[in-house]
C-alpha positions in Angstrom: 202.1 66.7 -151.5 201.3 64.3 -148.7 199.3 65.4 -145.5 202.2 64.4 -143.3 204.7 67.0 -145.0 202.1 70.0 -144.6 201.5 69.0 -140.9 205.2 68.4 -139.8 205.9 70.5 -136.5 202.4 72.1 -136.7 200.2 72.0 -133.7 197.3 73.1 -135.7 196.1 72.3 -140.1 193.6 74.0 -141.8 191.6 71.8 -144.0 189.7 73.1 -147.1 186.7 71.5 -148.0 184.3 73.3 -151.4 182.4 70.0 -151.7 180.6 68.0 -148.9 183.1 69.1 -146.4 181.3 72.3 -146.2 178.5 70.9 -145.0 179.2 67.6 -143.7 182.9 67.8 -142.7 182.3 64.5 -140.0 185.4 65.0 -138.0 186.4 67.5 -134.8 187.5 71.0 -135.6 188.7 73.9 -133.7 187.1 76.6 -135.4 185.9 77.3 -139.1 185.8 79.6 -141.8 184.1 80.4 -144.8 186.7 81.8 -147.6 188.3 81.2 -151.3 191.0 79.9 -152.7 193.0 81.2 -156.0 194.1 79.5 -159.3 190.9 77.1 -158.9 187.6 76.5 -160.7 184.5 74.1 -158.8 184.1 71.7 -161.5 181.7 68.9 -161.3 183.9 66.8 -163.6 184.4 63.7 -161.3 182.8 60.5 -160.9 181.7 58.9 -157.3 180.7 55.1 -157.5 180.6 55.3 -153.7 179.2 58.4 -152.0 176.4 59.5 -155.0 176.7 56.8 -157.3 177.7 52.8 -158.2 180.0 51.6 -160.7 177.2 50.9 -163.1 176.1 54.7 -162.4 178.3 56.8 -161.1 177.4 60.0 -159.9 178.8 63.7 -160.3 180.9 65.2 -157.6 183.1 68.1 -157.9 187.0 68.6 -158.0 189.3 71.2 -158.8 190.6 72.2 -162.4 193.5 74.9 -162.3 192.7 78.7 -163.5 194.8 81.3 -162.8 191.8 83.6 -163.1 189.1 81.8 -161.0 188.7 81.2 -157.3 186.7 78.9 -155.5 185.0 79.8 -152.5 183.9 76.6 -149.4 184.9 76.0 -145.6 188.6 75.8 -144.2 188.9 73.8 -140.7 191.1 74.1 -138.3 192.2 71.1 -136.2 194.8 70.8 -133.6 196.3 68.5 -131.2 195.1 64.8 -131.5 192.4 66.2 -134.1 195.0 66.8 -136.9 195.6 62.8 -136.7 192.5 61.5 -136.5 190.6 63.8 -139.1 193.7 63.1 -141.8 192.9 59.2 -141.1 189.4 60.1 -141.5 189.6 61.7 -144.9 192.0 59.7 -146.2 189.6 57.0 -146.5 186.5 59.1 -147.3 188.3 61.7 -149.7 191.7 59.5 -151.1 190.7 55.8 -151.0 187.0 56.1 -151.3 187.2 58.9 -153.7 190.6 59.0 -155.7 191.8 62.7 -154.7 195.2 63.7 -153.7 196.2 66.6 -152.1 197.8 69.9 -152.1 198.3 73.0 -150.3 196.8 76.1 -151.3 196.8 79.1 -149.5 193.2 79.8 -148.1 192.0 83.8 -147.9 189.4 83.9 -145.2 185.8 85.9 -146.3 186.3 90.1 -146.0 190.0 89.9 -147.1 191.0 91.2 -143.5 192.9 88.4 -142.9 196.4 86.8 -143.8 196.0 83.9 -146.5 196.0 80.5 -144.3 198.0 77.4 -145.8 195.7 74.3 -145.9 195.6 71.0 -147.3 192.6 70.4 -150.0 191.8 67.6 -151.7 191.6 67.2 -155.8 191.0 64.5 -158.2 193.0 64.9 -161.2 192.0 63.6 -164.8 194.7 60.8 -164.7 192.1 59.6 -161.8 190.2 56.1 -163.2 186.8 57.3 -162.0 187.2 61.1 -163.5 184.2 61.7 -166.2 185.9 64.9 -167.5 183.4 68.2 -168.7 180.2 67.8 -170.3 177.1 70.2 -170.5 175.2 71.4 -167.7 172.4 69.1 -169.7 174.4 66.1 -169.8 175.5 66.2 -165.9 172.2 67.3 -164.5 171.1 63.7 -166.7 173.5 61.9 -164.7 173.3 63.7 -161.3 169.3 63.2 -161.3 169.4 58.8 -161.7 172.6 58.6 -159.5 172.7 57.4 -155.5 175.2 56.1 -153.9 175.7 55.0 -150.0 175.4 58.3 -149.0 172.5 59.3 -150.8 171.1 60.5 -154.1 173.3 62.7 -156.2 170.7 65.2 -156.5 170.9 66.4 -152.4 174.8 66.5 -153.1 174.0 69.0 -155.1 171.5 71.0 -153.9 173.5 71.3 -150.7 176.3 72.7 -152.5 174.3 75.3 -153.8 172.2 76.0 -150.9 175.6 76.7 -149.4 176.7 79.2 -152.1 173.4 81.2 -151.5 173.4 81.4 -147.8 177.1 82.0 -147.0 178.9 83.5 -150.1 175.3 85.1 -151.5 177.6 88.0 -153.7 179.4 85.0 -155.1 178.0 83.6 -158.8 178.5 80.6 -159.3 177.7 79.8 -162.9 178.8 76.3 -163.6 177.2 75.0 -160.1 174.1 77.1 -160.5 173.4 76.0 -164.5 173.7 72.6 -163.3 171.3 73.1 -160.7 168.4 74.1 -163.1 169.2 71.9 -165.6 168.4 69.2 -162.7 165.6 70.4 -161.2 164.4 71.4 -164.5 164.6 67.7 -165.9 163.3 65.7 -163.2 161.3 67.4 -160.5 160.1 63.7 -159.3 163.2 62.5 -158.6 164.9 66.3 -157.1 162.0 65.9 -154.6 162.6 62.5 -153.6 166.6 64.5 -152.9 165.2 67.2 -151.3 163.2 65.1 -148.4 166.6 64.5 -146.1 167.9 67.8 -147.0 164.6 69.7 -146.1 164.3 67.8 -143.2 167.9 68.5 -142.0 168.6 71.6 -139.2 170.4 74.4 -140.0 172.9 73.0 -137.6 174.1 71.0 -140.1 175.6 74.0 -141.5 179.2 74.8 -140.2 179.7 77.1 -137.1 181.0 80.1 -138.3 
């Protein structure tokens, strides 16, 4: 589905971000919130030779893999007006050209279920992607994740940005898959996770979105 079908005769979009988007969304927004979406498990199954990583070593971001019986929880933006133009433009280089995700809309269920489920447009890359690295053991990515940086920075802080995410706004949520690969990192290279942790550490909890 393209953005343009999602936003015709809208004046508002939500945008779903379980990534970098939830901390580090970069364009104007209305309003936020923290919620899941259905029928999707976090999988760090995709390459970046950008953002975290090069083309000799790309790094480990994460995508979407369908499951009826998983969920996976991140930030929905809302942007109206002149914002639904510019932060489409925005992502589509950073998410689609940069990045090699398409989208689709999936309804969005906002945290304490007392909401209706919101339509918004999310970003996936799908295995027929040339940059997708497919699953592998939490062993085996943490490997990669810890010797990969890219023009945004090291692989590791990707990482533990996602997490510290999880922890702080969706603490009753387990996250298996992301937290396994977080030990396994910091587990195999402490060096090199410090070295991540300096901008992240050093960042203010403003950095976090405004809930």
């Amino acid at each position: 589905m393209k953005p343009q079908d999602i936003m015709a005769e809208k004046t508002s979009l939500w945008i779903f971000g379980y990534g970098s988007l939830v901390w580090k969304p970069d364009f104007k927004f209305k309003r936020s919130k923290v919620g899941y979406i259905q029928g999707y498990k976090r999988r760090f199954w995709h390459g970046d030779n950008f953002h975290r990583g090069n083309d000799e070593m790309p790094g480990r971001v994460v995508t979407l893999v369908e499951d009826d019986d998983a969920c996976t929880w991140g930030v929905a933006y809302e942007v109206t007006g002149s914002q639904i133009e510019e932060s489409l433009k925005y992502l589509n280089v950073r998410e689609a050209v940069l990045g090699g995700y398409i989208t689709k809309a999936v309804d969005f269920i906002p945290q304490g279920n007392e909401e209706a489920p919101l339509l918004a447009l999310v970003y996936i890359a799908t295995a027929d992607n040339p940059i997708y690295l497919g699953p592998a053991s939490p062993e085996k990515i943490a490997a990669q994740i810890a010797v990969s940086h890219g023009k945004t920075g090291h692989n590791i802080e990707y990482l533990l940005r996602l997490a510290d995410f999880m922890r702080k706004c969706c603490p009753e949520v387990e996250d298996t898959h992301l937290f396994s690969i977080e030990a396994a990192t910091l587990t195999l290279s402490i060096e090199a996770a410090t070295l991540a942790l300096i901008p992240f550490l050093l960042a203010s909890r403003s950095t976090m979105p405004a809930l």
